[in-house]
VEXBA-211474 format. One record per residue: x, y, z of N, C-alpha, C in turn. Coordinates in steps of 0.001 Angstrom, whole numbers, plus 500000, padded with zeros to 6 digits. Each point is the difference from the previous one (the first is absolute). Layout:
! residues N
XYZXYZXYZ
...
END
This chain:
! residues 514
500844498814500000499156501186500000500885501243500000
499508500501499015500588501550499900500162501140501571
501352500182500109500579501024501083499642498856501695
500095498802499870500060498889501148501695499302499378
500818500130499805501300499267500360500316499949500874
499695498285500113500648499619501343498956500563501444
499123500302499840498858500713500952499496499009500565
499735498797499823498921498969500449499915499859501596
499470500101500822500298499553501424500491498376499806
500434499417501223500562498555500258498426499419499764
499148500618500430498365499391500609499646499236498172
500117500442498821500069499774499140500556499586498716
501454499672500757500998499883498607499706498909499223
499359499153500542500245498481500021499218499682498464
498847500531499707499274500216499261499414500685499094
500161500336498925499443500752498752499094499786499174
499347498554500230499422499353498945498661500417500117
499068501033498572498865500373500399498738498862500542
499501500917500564499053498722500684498458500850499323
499075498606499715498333501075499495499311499038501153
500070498375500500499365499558500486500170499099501421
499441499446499927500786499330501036500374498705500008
500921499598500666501122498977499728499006498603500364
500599498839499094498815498815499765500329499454501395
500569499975501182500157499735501336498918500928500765
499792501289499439499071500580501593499089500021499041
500016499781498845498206500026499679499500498211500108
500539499192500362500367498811500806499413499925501320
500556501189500835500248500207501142498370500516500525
499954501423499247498775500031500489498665500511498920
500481499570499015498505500349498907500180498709498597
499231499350500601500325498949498557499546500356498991
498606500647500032499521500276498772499678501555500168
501341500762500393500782501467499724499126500426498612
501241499326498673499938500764499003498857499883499420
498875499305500551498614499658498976498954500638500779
500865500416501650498146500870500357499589501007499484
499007500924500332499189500694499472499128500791501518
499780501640500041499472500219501075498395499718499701
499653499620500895498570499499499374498796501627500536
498920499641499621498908500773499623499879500930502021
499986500946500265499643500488501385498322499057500207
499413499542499060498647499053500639500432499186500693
499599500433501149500216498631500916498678499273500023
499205499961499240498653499032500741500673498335499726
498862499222500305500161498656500243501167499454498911
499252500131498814500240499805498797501305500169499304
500306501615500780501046500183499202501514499471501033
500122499221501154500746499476500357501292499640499343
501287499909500405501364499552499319500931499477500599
500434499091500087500947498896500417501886501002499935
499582500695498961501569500537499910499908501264500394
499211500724501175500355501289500627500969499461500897
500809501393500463500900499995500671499799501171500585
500016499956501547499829501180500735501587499894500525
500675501352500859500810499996500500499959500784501650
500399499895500974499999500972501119501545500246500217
500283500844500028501482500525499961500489500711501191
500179499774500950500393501237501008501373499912500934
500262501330499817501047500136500680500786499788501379
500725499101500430500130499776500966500489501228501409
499417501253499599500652501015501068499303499973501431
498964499372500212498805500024500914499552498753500103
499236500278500744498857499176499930498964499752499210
499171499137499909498762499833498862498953501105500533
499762501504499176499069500738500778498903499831498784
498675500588500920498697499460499283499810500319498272
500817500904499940499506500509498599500796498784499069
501226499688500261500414498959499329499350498485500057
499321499990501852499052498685499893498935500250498693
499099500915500276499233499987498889500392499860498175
501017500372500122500721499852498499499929498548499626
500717499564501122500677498309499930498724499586499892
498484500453500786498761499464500014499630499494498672
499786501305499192499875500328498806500231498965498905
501329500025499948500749499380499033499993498571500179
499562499067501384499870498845500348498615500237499548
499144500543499866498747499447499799499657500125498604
500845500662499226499783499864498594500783499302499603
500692499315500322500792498538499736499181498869500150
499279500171501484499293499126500359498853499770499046
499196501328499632498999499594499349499684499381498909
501486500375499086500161499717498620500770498555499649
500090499348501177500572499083500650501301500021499323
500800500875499902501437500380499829501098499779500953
501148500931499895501272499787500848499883501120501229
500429500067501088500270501094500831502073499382500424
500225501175499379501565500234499956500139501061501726
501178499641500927500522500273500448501405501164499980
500297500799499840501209500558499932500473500985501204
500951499800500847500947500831500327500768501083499473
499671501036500031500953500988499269501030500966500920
501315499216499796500705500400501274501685500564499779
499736500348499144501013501068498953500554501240501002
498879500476501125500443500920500891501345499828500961
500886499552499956500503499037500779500251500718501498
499760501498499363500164500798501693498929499864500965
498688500408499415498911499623500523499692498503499780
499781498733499658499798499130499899500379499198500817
499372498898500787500319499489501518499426498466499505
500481499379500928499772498154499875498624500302501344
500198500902500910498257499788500957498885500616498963
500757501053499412498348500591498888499387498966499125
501163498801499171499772499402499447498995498756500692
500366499770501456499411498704500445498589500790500333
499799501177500621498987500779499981498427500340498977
500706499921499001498972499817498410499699498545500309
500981498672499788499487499017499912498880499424501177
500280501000501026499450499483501232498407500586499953
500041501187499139498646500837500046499649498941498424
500645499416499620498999499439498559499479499031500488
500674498773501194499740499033500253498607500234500992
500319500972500896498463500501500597499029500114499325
499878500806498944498549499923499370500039498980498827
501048498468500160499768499228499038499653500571498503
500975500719499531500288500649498870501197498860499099
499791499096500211500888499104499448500190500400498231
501649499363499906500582500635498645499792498043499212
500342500398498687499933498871499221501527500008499700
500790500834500102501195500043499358500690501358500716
501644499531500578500542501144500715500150499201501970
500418500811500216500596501379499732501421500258499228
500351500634499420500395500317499040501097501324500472
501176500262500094500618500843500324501026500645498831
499710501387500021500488500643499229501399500011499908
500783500441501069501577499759500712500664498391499229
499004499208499967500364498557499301500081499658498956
499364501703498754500249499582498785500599501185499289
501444500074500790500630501386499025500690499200499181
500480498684499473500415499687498618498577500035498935
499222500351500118498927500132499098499555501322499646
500434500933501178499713501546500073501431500388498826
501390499251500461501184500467499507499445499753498095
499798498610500177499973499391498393498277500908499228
499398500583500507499436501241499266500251500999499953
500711500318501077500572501916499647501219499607498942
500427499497500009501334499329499002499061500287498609
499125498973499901499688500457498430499164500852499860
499403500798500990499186501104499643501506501426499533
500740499614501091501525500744499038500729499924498895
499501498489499597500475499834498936499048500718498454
498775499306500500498935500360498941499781502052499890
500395500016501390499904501808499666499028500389500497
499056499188500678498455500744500778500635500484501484
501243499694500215500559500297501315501933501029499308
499796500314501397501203500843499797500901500669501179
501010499985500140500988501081501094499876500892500149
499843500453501426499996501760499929500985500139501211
500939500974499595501246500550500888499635501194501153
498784500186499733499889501818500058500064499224502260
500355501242500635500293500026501171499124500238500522
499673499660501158498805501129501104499751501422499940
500888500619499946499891501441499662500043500508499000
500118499021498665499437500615499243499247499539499448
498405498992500594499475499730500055498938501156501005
500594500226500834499082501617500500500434501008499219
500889499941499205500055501389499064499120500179498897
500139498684499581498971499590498802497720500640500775
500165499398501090498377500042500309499949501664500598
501275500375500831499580501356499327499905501007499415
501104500087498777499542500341498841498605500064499570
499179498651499945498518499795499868499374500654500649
500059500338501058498982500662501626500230501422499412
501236500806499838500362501089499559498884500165498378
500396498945499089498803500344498723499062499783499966
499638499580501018498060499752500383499713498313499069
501169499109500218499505498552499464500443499065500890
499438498928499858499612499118501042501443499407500119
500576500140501303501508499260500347499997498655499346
500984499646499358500320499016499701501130499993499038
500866498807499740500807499546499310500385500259498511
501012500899499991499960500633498287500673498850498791
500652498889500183500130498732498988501148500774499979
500775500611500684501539500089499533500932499021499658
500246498658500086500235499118499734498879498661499494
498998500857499750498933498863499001500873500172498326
499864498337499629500868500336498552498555500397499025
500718500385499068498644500228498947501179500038498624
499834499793498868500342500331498826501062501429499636
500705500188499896501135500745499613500393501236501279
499480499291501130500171500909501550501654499335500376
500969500806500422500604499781500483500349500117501617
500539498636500560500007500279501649500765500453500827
499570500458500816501674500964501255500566498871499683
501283500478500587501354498646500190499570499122501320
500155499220500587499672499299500774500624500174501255
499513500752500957500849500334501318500439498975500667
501353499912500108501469499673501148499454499282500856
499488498537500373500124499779501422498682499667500264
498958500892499161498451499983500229499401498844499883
499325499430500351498937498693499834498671500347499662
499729499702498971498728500721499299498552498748500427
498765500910499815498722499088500582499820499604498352
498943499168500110499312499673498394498634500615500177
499714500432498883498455500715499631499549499405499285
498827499773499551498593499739498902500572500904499335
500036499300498334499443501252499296498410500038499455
499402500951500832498688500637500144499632500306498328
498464499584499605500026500988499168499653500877499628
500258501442498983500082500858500325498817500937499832
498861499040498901499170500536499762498672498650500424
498723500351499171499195499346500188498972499662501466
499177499779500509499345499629501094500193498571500308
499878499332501490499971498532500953498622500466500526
498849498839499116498961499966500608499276498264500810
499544500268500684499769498371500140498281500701500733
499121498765499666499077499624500808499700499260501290
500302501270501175499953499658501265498869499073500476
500250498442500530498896499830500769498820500135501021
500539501551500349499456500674500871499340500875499881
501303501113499348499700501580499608499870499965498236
499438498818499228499533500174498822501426500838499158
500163500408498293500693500554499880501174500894500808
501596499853499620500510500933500201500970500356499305
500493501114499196500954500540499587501004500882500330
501196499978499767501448500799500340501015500406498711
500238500928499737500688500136498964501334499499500855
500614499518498653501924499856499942500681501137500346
499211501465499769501196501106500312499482500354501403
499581499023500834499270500810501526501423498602500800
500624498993498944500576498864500930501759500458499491
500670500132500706501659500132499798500696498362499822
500926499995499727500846498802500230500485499445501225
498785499087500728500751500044501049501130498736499965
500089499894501464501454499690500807499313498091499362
501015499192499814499354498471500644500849499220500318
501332500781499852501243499231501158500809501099500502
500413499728501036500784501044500805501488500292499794
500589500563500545501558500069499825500937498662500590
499074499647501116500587498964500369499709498346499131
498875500377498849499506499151499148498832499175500163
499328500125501489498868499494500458499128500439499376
499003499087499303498818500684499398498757500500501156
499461501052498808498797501130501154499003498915500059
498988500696500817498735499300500157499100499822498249
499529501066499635499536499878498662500500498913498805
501462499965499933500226498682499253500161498877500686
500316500165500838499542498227500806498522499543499679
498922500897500837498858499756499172499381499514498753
500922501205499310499360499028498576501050498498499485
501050500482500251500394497989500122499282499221500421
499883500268501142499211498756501318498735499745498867
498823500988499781498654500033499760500149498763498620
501355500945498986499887499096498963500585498458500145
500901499854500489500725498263500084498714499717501016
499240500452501182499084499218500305498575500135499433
499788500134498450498798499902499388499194500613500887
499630500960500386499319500638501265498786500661498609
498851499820499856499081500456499229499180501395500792
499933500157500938499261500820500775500852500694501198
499893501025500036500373501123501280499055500909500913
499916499429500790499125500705501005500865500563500879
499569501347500075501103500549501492499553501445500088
500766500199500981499719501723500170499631500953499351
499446501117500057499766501280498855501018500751500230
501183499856501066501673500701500293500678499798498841
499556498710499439500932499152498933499849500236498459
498637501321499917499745500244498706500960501147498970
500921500210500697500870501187499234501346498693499615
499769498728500456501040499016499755499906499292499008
498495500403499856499166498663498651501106500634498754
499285500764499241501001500516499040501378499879499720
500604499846500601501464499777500206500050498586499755
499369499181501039500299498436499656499039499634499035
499475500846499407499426499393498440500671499877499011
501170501442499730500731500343499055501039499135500478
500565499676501086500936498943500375499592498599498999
498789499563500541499598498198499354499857500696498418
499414500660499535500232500499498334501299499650499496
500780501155500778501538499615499354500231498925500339
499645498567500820500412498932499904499388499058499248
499184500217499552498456499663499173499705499016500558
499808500572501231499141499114501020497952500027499534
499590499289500469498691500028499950499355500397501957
498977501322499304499984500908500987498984499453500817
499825499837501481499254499637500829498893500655500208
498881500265500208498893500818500764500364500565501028
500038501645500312500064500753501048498809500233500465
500058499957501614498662500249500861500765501369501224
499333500635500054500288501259501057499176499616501208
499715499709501463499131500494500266500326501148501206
499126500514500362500167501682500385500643499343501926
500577500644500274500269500468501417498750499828501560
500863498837500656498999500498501096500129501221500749
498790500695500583500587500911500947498703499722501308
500983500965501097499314499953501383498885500277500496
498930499581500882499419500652500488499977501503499883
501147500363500216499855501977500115499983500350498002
500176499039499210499897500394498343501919499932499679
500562500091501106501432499946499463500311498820499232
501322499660499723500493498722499921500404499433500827
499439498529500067500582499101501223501407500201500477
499990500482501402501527499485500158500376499353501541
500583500269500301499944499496501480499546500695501367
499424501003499400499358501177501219498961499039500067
499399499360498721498359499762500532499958498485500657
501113499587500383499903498669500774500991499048499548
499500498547499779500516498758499429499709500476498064
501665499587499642500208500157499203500196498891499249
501071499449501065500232498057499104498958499140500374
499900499050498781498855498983500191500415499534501320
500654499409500341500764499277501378499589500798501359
499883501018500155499647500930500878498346499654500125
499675499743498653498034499576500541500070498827500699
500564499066499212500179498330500725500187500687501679
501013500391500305500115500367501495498772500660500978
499177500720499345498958501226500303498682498323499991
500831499256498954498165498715500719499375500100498485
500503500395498930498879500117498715500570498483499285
498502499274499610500355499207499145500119499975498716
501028499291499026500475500180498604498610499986499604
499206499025499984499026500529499281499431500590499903
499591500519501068499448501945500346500486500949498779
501954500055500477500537501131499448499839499888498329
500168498659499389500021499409498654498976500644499421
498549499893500673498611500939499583499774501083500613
500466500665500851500571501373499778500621500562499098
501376499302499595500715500879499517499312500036498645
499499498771499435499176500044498842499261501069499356
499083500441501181499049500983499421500654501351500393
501121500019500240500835501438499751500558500141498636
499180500257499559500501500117498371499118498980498509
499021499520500730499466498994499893498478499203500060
499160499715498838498620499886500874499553498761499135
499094499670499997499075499060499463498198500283500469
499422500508499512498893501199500409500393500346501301
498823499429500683499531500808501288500990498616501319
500572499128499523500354499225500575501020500091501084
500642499883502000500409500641500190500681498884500908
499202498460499591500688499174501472500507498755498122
500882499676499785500131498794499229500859499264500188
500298498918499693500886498913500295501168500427499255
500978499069500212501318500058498965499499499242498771
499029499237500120499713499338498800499219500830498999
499232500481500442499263501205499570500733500893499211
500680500910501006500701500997499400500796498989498384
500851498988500311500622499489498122498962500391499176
498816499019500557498921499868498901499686501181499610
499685501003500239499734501868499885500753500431499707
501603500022500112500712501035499847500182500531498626
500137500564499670500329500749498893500472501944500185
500545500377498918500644500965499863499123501145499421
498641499770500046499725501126499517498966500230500587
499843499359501763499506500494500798501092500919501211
500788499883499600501683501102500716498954501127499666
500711500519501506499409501763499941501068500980499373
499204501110499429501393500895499675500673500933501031
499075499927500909500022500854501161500695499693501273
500793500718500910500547499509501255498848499246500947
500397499152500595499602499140500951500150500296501195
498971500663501180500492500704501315499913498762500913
500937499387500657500089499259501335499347500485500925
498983498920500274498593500472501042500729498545501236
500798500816500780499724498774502126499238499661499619
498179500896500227499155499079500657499298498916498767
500244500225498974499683498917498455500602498886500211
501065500145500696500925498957500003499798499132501349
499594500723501273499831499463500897498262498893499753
499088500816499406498981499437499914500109498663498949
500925500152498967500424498767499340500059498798500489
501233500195500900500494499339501181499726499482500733
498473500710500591499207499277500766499195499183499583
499319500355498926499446498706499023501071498806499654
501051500311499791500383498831499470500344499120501647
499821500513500959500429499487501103498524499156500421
499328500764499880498582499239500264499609499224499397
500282499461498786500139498852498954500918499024500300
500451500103500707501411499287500049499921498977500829
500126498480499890500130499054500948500486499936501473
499154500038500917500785499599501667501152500066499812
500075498712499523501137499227500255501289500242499524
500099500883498585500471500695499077500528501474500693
499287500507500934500135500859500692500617499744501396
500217499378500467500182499167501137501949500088499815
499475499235498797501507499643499739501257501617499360
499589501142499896500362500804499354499929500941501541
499050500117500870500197500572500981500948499364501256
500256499091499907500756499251501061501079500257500451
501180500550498667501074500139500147500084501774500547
498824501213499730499972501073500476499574499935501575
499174499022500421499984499889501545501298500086500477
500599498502499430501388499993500732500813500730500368
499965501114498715500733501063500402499687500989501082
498503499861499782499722500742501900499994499388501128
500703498849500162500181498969500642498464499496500282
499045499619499465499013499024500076500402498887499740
499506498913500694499812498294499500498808499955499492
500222498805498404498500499469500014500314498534500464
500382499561501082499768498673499592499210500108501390
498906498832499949498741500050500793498898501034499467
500001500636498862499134500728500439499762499256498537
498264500471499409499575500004498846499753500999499077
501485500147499400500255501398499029499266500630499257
499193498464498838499241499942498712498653501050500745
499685499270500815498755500312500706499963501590500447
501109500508500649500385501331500230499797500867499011
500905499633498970499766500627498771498741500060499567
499118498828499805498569500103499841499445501476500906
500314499903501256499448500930500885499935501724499306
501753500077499978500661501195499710500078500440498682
499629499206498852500029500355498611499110501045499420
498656500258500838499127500608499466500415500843499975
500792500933501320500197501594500057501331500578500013
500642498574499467501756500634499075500097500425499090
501191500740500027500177500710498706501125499398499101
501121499463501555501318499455499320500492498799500970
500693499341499679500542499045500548500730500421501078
500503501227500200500504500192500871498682500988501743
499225499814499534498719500288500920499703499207500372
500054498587498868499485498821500798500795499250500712
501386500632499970500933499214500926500021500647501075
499850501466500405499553500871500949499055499565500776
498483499705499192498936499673501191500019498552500331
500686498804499141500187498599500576501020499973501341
500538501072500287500676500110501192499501499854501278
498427500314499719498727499722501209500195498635500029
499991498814499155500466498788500375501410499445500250
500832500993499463501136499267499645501480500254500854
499452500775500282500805501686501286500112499302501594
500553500398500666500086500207501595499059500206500200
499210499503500944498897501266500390500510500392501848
499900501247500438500717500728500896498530501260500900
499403499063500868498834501027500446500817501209500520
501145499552500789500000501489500762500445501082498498
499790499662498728500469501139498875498339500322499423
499099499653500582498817500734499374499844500801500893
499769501464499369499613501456499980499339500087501386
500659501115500718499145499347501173498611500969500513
499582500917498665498957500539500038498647499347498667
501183498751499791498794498738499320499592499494501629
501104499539500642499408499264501504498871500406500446
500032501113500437499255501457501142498812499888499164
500090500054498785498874500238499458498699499056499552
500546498721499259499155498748500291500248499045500846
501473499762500963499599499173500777499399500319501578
498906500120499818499561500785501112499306498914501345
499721500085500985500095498992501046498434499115499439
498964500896498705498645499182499666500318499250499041
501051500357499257500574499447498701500996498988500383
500391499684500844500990498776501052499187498868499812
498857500568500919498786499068500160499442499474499096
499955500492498850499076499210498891501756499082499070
500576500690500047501320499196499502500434498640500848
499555499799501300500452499052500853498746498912499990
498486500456499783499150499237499815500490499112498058
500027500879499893500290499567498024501350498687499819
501084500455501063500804498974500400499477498747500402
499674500240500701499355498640500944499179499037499056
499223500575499011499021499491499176501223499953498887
500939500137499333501067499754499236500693498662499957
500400499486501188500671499058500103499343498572499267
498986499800499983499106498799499551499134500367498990
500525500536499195498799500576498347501070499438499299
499475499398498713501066499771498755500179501321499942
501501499961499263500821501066500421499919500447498134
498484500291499334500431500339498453499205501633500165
500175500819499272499270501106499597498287499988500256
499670498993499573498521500313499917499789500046501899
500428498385500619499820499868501186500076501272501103
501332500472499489499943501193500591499698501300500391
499030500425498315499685500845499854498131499736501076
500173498384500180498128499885500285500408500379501841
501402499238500456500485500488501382499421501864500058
500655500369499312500066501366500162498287500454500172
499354500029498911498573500585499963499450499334501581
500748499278500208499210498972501500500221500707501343
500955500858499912501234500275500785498969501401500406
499889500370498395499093501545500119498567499946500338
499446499533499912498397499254500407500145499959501441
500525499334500828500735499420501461499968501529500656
500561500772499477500803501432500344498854501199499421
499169499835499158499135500962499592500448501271499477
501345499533499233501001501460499271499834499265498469
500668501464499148500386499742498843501216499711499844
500130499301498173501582499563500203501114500707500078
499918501413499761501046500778500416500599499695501451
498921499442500800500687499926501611500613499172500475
499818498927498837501095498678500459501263500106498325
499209500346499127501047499661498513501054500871500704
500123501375500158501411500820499977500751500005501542
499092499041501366500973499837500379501164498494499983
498942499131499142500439498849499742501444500576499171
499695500561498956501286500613498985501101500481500703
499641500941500944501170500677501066500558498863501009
499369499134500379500456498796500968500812499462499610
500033499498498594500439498667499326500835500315498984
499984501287499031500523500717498957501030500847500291
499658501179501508500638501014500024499536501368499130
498600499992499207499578500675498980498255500179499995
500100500949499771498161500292500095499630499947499184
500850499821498361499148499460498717500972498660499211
499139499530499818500607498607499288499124499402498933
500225498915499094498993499572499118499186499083501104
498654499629499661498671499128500664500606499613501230
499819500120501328500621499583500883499880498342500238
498389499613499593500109498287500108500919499785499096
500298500735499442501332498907498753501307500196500472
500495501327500249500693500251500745500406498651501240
499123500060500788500095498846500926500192498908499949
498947499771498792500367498002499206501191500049499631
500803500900499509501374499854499159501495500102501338
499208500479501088501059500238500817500133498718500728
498629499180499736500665498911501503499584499984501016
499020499007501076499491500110500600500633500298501116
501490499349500084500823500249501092500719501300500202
500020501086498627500707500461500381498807501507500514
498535499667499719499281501320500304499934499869501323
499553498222500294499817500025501638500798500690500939
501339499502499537501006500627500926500231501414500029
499656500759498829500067501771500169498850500568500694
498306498842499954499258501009500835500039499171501360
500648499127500812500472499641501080500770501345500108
500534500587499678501660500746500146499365501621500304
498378499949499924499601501578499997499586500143501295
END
């Protein structure tokens, strides 16, 4: 290449040979039938189903999995799913400053929570720079790529020049070749990045799955960067490598990512790649209308798991953030495949509603098996040091399911069974107040008649009405001091159940103890 003698970084010497496709090993690897797909029709109904979509979820390992990327990954798994296609995995971890081995186990840990399972991957970017090297090589060779020497500063001299003539900062092609242009000499010592060559005229339009048409002229895009000085390729051409060697037919992702489309179009062009479907969808934002960030709470999926929300809750939550199927607001995971499609995506931001999410939550909790629940709350007792063993969990849960919100409430109020119980720690203006020397009396008669009743809910509840008949009060006069005797608490769920679940031995002995 003209005014590059001897310029090449080490990152690239190795190779010159132009490249248009991809090598019969990674289209092997991960697209067998690469060169024969086709993006198929945005109809998603029944009918128009396809065996050869390819969705991808791509994210960066700097963080954690936060919701807007769950919903992406949602997305793109369910239009895989529906079309009964591929869902591709990728790591993109090129950052190497920001990029961490906990962020990475972090994503996998938030995919495996909401059972977002991949068909293929994970897939790491860092693992395929002889494939990144062996295309910038022949995109240098073929001439759609090129060296640029120019320095940092005069790279701000260049943008402001522009700011000074009232045009949009960017990159003047001082070292773009063109036909009878001659190039500076090649500075001493310098290690030059590689650029696209952009082109210079014409419009990049594609039909968004979201936002319908969009167009960008060529003179609004500069040449950018797609390997560095140190020879690492940027994010933008990794992308379109990755997308093309993994036959990726469809892109669903952010509306951040729409000033990127263009760029990695004219990228797969000059490789005469065959171009995937772009999908935008818009930004969640907060309660207050901002954008989500970490003022407004739990950010990583992993942080809900902790707070008590179940995957399937959040899975149909996060769904209809961006997302509908009419008026529909509780659906299965099975559901949602069968429905999904792309041209029920909103164009509009999606505001994160707590209490949408909490009420989700609670439905899906109230649906939810005992026993199933039992087993998912057990290990959050422990941590408040509760035991379940002796007690009957399933059954608890039965009790406590109606008026939870999260798993972690219901590990809170199973503590009435599962906990210490400690009279001298109830309130001692609960004492003064219902256990009063008339309220003794009807608690010590109710005892006495306790010991020899089957010890189930109904039995007890007929003790009680017997107790009040005997005494000529209502049940306020024996229910809340029974609760304060035996609980430590003046409100609890049904107190006969309450009681059946505690054990005959262990109520006797707390209203002996008053």
């Amino acid at each position: 290449m003209r005014g590059d003698p001897g310029g090449r970084t080490d990152w690239l010497q190795y190779n010159t040979t132009p490249v248009s496709r991809p090598s019969r090993a990674l289209r092997a690897q991960y697209s067998p039938q690469h060169e024969s797909r086709f993006p198929m029709s945005t109809d998603s109904s029944s009918s128009g189903r396809h065996p050869a979509v390819r969705t991808r979820f791509a994210p960066s390992p700097t963080g954690f999995l936060h919701l807007g990327g769950a919903r992406t990954a949602l997305f793109s798994w369910a239009f895989a799913r529906h079309h009964g296609g591929t869902f591709v995995l990728r790591i993109e971890d090129t950052d190497l400053e920001r990029s961490t081995p906990e962020a990475v186990q972090a994503i996998l840990d938030g995919m495996a929570w909401l059972a977002l399972e991949h068909d293929e991957g994970p897939f790491y970017q860092m693992q395929r720079m002889d494939r990144y090297r062996e295309v910038l090589a022949g995109m240098l060779a073929a001439g759609s790529a090129y060296y640029c020497y120019c320095s940092p500063d005069e790279l701000e001299t260049m943008r402001e020049r522009a700011r000074v003539e009232g045009r949009k900062p960017r990159y003047d092609g001082t070292w773009r070749p063109e036909p009878g242009k001659t190039l500076p000499p090649v500075p001493e010592g310098r290690k030059p990045v590689v650029r696209f060559r952009n082109p210079l005229d014409g419009d990049v339009t594609w039909n968004d799955l979201v936002k319908g048409p969009i167009t960008i002229a060529n003179a609004e895009l500069d040449d950018l960067i797609i390997a560095r000085p140190d020879g690492t390729p940027t994010y933008n051409f990794c992308v379109v490598v990755d997308d093309w060697d993994m036959g990726i037919t469809h892109v669903i992702r952010g509306d951040d990512h729409v000033n990127n489309t263009p760029r990695q179009i004219n990228i797969l062009q000059a490789l005469g790649a065959t171009l995937p479907e772009y999908g935008h969808v818009p930004m969640i934002l907060g309660p207050d209308g901002e954008k989500l960030s970490k003022r407004h709470g739990a950010v990583s999926v992993m942080q809900y798991d902790d707070q008590g929300y179940l995957p399937e809750a959040m899975i149909n939550y996060l769904a209809r953030l961006g997302w509908s199927h009419g008026d529909d607001e509780i659906f299965t995971r099975e559901q949602l495949v069968e429905w999904f499609d792309t041209r029920s995506l909103s164009k509009s931001a999606a505001q994160w509603d707590p209490k949408k999410l909490n009420w989700v939550n609670a439905h899906y909790i109230k649906q939810s098996a005992d026993t199933d629940l039992a087993a998912r709350v057990a290990p959050r007792i422990a941590k408040r040091g509760g035991a379940v063993d002796g007690v009957d969990l399933p059954a608890i849960m039965a009790l406590l399911k109606e008026r939870a919100e999260t798993l972690e409430q219901l590990a809170d109020d199973a503590m009435l069974f599962c906990g210490e119980f400690d009279a001298a720690a109830t309130p001692p203006e609960l004492v003064a107040q219902h256990l009063t020397d008339a309220a003794r009396a009807i608690l010590r008669d109710f005892a006495q008649e306790a010991g020899s009743i089957e010890w189930t809910r109904e039995q007890i509840s007929t003790l009680m009405k017997a107790t009040l008949a005997r005494h000529g009060v209502k049940m306020p006069a024996l229910g809340i001091p029974l609760r304060v005797a035996v609980t430590g608490r003046a409100q609890t769920p049904a107190i006969d159940a309450v009681l059946s679940l505690l054990g005959r031995e262990k109520v006797l002995a707390r209203l002996h103890a008053v």
